[in-house]
C-alpha positions in Angstrom: 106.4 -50.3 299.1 103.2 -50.5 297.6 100.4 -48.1 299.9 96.6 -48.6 299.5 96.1 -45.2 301.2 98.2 -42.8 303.1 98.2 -41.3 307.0 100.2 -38.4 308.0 100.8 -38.1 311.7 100.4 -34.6 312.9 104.2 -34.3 313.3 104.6 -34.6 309.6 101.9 -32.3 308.0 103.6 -29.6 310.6 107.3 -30.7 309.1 105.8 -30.3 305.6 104.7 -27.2 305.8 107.3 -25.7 307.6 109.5 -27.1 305.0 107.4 -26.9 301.9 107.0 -30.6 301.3 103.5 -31.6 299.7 101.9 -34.1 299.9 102.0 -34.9 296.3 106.1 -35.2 296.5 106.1 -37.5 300.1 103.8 -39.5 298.1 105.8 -39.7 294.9 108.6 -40.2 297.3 107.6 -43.2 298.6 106.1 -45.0 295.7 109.4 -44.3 293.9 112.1 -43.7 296.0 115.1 -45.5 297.3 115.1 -47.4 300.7 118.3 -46.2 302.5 117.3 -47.4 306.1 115.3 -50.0 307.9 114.1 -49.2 311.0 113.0 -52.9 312.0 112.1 -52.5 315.7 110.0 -49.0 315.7 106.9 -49.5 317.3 103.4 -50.1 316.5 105.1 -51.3 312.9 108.1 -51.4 311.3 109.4 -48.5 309.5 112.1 -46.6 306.9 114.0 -43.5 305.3 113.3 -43.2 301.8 115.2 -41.2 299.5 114.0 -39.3 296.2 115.0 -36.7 294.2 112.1 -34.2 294.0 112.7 -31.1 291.3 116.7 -32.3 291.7 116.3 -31.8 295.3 117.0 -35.1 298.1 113.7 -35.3 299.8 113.6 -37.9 302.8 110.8 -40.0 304.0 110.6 -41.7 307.2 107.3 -44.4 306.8 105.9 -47.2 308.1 102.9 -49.5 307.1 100.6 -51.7 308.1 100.9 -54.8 306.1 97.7 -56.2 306.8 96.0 -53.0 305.7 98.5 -51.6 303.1 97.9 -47.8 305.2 101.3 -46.2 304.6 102.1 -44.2 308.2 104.3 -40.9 307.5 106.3 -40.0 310.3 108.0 -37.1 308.8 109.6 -35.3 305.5 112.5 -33.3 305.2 115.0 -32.1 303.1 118.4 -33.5 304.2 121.3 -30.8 305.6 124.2 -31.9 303.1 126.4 -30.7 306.8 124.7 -33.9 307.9 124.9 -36.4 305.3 127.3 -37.8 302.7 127.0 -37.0 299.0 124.5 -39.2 297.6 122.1 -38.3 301.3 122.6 -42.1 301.8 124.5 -42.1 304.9 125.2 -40.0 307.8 128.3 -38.4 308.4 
């Protein structure tokens, strides 16, 4: 996914911070990550988890973007609960 700029709704600059994601990292996230999900019917566009390793950590990234615009959306950040999801934070349990 290639983003001309980036928008953070206010859902995930409150998720980031509780969890201590910056900016920087959802960022880095996207532009390198894995996608694990599509999301193909989420409204007003498209959108899907990303995967990355941040400082050996699994960092996931839920975005969507406008294609005609190249804005990146971020929905939220957040570090997956191994409880939750397999071994490679892939795939829920």
């Amino acid at each position: 996914m290639i983003c001309v700029n980036f928008a953070y709704s206010n859902h995930a600059i409150a998720q980031m911070f509780k969890r201590g994601i910056s900016a920087d990292e959802v960022e880095e996230s996207i532009k390198n990550g894995e996608k694990v999900k599509d999301y193909p019917d989420d409204k007003p566009y498209p959108s899907c988890l990303i995967l990355y390793f941040v400082k050996r950590k699994p960092v996931h990234v839920v975005v969507s973007q406008d294609i005609s615009s190249g804005i990146c959306f971020i929905i939220t950040a957040y570090s997956p609960d191994p409880a939750l999801w397999d071994a490679d934070f892939k795939n829920k349990i």
